[in-house]
Kinemage of the C-alpha trace (Angstrom):
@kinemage 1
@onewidth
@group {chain A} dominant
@subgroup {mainchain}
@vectorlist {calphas} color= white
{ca unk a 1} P 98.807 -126.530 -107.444
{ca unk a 2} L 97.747 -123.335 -106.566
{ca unk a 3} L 94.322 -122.273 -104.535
{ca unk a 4} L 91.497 -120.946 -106.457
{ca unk a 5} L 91.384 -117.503 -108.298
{ca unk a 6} L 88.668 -115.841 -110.182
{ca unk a 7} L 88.717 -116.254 -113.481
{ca unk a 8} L 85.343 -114.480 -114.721
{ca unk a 9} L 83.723 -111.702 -112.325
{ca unk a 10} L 80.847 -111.852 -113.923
{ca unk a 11} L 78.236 -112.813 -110.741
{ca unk a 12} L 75.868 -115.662 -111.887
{ca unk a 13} L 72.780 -115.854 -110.059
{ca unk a 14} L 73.109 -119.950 -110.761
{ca unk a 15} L 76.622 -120.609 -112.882
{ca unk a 16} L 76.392 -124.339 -113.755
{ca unk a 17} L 77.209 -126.447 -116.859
{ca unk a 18} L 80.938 -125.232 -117.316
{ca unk a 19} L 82.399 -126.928 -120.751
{ca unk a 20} L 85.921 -126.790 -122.117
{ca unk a 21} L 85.700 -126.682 -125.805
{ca unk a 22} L 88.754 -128.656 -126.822
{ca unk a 23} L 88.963 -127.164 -130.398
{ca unk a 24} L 88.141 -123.938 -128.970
{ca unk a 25} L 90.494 -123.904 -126.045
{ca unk a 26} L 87.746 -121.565 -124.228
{ca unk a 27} L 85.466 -122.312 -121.568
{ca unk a 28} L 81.972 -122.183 -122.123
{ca unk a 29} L 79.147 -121.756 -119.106
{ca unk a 30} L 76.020 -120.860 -118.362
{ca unk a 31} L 74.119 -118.691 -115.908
{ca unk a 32} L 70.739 -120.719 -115.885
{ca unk a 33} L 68.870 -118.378 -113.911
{ca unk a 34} L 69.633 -115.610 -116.038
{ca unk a 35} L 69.050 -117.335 -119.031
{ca unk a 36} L 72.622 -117.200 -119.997
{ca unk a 37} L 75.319 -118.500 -122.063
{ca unk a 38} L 78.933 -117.188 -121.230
{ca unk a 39} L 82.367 -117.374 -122.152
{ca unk a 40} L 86.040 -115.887 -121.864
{ca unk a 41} L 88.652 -116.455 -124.190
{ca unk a 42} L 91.314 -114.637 -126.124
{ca unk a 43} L 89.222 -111.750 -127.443
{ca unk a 44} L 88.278 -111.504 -123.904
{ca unk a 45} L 84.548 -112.033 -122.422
{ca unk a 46} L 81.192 -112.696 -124.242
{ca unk a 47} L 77.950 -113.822 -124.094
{ca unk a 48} L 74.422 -114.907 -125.474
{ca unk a 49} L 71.295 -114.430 -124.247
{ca unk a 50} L 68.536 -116.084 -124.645
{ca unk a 51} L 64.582 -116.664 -123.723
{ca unk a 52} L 64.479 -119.744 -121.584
{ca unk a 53} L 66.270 -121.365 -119.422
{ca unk a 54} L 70.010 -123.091 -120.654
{ca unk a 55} L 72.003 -124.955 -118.761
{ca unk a 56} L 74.182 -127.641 -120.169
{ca unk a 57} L 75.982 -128.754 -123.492
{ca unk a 58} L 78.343 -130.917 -125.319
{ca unk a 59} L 80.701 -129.736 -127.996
{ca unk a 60} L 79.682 -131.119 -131.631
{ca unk a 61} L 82.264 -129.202 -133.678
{ca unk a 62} L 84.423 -125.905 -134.065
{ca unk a 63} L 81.459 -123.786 -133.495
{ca unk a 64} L 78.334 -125.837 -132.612
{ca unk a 65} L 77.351 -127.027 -129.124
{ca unk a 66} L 74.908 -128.941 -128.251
{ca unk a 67} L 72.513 -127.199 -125.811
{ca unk a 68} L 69.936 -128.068 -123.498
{ca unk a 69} L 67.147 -125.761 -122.208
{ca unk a 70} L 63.973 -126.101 -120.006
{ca unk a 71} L 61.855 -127.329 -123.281
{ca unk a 72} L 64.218 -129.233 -126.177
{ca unk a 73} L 67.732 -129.877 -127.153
{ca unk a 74} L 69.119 -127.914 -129.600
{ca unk a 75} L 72.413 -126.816 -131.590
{ca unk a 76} L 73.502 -123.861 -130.825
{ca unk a 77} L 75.681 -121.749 -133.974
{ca unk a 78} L 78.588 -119.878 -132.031
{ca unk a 79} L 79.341 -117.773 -134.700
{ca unk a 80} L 75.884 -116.978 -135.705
{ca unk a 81} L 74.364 -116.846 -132.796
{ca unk a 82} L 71.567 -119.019 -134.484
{ca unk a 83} L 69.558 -122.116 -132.536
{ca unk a 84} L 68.686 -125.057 -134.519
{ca unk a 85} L 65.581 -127.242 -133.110
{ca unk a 86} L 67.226 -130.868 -132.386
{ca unk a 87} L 64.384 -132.629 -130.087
{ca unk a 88} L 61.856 -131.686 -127.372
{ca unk a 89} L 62.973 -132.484 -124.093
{ca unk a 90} L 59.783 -132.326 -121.212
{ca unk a 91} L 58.470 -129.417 -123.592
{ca unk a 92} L 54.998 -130.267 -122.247
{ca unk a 93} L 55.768 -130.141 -118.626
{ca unk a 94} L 55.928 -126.651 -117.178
{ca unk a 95} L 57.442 -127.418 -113.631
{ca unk a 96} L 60.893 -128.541 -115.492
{ca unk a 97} L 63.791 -127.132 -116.729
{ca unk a 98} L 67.050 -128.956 -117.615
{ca unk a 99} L 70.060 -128.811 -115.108
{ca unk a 100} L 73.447 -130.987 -115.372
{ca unk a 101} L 74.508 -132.623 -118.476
{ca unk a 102} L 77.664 -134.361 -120.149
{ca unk a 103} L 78.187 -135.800 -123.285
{ca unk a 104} L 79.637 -139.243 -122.845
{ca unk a 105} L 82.574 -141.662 -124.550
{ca unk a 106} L 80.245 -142.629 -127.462
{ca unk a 107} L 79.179 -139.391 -128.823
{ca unk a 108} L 75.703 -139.489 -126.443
{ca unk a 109} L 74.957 -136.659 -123.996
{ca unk a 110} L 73.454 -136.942 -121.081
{ca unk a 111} L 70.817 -134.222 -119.204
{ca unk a 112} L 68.912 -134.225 -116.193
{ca unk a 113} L 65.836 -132.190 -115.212
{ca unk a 114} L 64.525 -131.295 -112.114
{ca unk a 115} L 61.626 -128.616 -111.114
{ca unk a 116} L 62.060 -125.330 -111.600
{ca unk a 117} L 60.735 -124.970 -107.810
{ca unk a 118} L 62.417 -128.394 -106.884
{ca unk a 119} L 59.569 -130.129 -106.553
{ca unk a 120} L 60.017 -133.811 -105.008
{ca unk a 121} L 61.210 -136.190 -107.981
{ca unk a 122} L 60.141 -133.470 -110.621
{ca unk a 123} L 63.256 -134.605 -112.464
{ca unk a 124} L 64.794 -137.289 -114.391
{ca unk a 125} L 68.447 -138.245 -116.633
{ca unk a 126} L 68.213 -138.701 -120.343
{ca unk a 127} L 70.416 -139.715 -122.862
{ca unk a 128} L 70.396 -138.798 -126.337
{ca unk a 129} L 71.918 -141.077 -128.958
{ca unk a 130} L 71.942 -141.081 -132.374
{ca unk a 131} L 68.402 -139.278 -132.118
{ca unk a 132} L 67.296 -140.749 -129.819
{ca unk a 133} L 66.442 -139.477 -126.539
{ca unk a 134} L 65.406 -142.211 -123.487
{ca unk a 135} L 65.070 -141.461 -120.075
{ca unk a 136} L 67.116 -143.454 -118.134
{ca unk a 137} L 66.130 -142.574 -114.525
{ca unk a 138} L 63.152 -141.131 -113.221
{ca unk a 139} L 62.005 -139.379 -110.039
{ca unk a 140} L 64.664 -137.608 -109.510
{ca unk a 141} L 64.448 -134.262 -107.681
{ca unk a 142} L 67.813 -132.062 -107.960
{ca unk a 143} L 70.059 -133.792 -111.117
{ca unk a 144} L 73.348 -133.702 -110.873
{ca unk a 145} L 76.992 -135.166 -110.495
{ca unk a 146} L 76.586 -136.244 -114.585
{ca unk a 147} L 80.004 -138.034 -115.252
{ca unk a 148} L 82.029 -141.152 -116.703
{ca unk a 149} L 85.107 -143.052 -115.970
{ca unk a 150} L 88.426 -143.224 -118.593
{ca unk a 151} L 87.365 -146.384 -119.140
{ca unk a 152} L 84.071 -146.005 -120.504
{ca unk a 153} L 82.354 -148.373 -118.054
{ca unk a 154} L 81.038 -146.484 -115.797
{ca unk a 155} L 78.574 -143.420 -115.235
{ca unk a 156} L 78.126 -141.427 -112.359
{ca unk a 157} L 74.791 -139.443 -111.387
{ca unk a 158} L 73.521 -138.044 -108.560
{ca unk a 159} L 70.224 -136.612 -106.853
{ca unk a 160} L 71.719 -133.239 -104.520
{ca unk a 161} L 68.234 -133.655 -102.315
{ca unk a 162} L 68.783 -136.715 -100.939
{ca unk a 163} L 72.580 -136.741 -101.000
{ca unk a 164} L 73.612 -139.716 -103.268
{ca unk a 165} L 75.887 -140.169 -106.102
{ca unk a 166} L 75.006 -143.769 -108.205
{ca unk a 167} L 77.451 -145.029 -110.469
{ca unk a 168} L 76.099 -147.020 -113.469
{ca unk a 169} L 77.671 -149.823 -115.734
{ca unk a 170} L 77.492 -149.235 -119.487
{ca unk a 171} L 77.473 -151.555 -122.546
{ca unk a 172} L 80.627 -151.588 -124.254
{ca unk a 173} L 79.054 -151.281 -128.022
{ca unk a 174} L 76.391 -148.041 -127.805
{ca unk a 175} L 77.103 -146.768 -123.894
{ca unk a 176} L 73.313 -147.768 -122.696
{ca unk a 177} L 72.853 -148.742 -118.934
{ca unk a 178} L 73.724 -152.240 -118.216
{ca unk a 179} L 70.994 -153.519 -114.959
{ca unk a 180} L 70.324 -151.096 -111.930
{ca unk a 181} L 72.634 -148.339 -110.441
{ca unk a 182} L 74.708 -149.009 -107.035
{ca unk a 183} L 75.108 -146.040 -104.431
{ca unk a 184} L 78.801 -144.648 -104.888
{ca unk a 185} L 78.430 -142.289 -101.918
{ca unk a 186} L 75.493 -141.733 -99.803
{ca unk a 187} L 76.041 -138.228 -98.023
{ca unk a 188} L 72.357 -138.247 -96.302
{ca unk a 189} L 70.083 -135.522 -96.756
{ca unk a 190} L 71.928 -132.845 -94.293
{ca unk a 191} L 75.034 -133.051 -96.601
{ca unk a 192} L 77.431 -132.649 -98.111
{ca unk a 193} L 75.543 -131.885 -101.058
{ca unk a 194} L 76.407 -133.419 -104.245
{ca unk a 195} L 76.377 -131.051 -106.952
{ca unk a 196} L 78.103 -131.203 -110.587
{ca unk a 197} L 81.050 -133.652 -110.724
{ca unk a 198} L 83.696 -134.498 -113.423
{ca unk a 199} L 85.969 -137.698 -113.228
{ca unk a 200} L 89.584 -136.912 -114.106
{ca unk a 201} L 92.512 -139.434 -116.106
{ca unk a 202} L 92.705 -141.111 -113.306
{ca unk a 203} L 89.046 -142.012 -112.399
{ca unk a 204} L 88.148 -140.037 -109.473
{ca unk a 205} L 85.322 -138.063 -108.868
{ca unk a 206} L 85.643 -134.425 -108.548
{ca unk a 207} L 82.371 -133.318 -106.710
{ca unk a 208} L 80.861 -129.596 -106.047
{ca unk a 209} L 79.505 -129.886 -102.848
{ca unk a 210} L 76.623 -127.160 -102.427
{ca unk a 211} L 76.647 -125.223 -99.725
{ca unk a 212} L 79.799 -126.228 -98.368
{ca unk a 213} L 82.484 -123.973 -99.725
{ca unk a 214} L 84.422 -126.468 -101.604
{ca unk a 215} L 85.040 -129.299 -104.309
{ca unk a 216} L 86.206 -132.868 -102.825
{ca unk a 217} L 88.174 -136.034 -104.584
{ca unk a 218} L 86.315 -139.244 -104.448
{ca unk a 219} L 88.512 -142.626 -105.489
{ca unk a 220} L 86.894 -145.283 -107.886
{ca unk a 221} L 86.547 -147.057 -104.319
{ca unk a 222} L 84.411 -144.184 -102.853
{ca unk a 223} L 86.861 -143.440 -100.579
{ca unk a 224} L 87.994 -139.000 -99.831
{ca unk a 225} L 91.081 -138.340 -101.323
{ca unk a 226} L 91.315 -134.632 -101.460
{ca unk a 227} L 89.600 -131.751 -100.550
{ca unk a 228} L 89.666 -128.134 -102.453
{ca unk a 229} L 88.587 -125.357 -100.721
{ca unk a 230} L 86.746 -122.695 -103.046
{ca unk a 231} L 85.842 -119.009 -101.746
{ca unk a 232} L 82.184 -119.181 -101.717
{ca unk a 233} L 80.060 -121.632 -100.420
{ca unk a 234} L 77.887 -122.525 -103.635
{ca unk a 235} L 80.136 -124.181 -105.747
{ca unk a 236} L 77.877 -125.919 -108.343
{ca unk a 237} L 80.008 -127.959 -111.370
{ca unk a 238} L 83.802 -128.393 -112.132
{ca unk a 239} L 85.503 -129.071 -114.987
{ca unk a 240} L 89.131 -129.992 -116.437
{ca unk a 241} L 90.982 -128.483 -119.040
{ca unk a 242} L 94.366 -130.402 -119.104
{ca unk a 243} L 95.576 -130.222 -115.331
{ca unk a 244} L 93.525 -127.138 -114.750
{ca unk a 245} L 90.309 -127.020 -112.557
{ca unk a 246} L 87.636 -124.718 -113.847
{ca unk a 247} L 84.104 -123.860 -110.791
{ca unk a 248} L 81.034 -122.513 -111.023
{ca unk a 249} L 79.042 -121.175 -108.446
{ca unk a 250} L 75.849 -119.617 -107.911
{ca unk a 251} L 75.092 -115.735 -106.069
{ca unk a 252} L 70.699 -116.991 -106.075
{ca unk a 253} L 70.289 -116.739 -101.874
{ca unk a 254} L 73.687 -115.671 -101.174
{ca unk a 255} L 74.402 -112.602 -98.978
{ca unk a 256} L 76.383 -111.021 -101.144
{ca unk a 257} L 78.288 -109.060 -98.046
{ca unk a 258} L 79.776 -111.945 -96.657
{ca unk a 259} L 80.231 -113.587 -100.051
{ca unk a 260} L 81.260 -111.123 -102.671
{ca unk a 261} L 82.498 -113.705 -105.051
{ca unk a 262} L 79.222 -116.078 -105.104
{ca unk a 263} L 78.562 -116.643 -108.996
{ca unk a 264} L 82.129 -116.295 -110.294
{ca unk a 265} L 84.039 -118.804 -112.180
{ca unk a 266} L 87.042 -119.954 -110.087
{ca unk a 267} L 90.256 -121.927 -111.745
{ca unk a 268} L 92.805 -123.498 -110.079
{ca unk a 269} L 96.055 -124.356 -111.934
{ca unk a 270} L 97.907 -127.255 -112.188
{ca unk a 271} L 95.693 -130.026 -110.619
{ca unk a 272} L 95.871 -133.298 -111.900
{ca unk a 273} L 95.095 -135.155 -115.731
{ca unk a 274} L 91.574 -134.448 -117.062
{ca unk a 275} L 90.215 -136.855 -119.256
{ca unk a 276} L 89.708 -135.321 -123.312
{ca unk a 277} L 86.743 -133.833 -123.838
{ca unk a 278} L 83.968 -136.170 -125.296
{ca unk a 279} L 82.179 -135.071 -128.573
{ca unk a 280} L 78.582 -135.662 -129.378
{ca unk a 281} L 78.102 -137.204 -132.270
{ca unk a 282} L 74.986 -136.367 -134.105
């Protein structure tokens, strides 16, 4: 394993929602405050633009992803370029927009929301499954930490304001919540700050930790088993493609002089076993 190097320039005012596209071998991400969708492959960078707020999706097939924005779900053509309506998500509700998401072992995909502003439990984490889409928890202020173990038994979320990560037990037949969330780790409000997570082969939890510079290991037992160290402090989401660690990371209140990286994508190489990439199932 190596430390982390840039792997997009491009600055992101708020880079979140990073998604390896298995059949694509390219990573996908988005820049939510600029209304973004990016990625860097073979033919070398690109992105879409677009007129509200994106910020998470889940691959459906060779060149459709499942996107979610500050008003609905929707698919999202990569060849085209072409949005297809899928369902409203808090379309009525002008304080929210849609943050961390992850489709899960059963073809669902999961989304929080929080307030645009971050208002005080603005938010909340849906699911949407086989067109259906419940909301699972409410009152939640900053969504995050979106993830599930090998296994399929477990899901992980997390609210960044007060600083806890819950983990959730899920039916074995559909992937619906089974009784109430337990605290996995309880940080406190003064940090660190839970941000996007991603649970590897092995089941531990890979967490951005806002505004403290790097990404840290969590066993299935809660306990710190490695830390990462990234070059700018707003690390938001990480991802896995094979043994390789993609970040995000956000420039939005950054001094850019003694952060000139803030918003890049980082990778570092040669990690450990990510788990395959889960496909939502429409």
């Amino acid at each position: 394993m190596t430390g982390a190097q840039v792997f997009d320039a491009r600055p992101c005012l708020l880079g979140e929602g990073p998604l390896w596209h298995p059949k694509r071998q390219q990573l996908y991400w988005f820049d939510i405050m600029g209304k973004r969708l990016l990625t860097k492959g073979v033919d070398g960078p690109q992105q879409w633009q677009f007129d509200c707020f994106v910020s998470a999706a889940g691959w459906v097939d060779s060149h459709r992803l499942l996107i979610a924005s500050a008003t609905d779900l929707r698919l999202f053509d990569l060849s085209t370029g072409a949005s297809e309506f899928v369902t409203p998500l808090e379309a009525g509700n002008p304080v929210t927009r849609s943050n961390d998401g992850r489709a899960d072992p059963w073809g669902g995909f999961w989304i929080g929301t929080m307030g645009i502003r971050a208002e005080p439990k603005a938010g909340a984490i849906y699911r949407y499954f086989k067109g259906e889409l419940r909301c699972l928890f409410p009152d939640i202020s900053i969504s995050n930490g979106i993830a599930f173990s090998p296994d399929g038994r477990l899901a992980y979320f997390a609210d960044t304001v007060p600083g806890i990560v819950w983990r959730q037990a899920l039916s074995q037949t559909y992937g619906w919540p089974i009784g109430d969330p337990e605290v996995f780790l309880d940080h406190g409000p003064s940090g660190p700050n839970p941000d996007g997570a991603v649970v590897d082969q092995e089941g531990n939890y890979w967490s951005a930790e806002w505004g403290f510079s790097r990404v840290r290991c969590y066993g299935p037992d809660g306990s710190l088993r490695r830390e990462m160290p990234m070059p700018t402090s707003q690390c938001t989401c990480p991802v896995f493609a094979g043994r390789d660690l993609f970040v995000t990371s956000a420039r939005q209140g950054v001094n850019e002089t003694d952060e000139p990286l803030a918003g890049q994508v980082f990778k570092v190489a040669d990690v450990t076993d990510g788990q395959e990439k889960h496909q939502v199932i429409l």
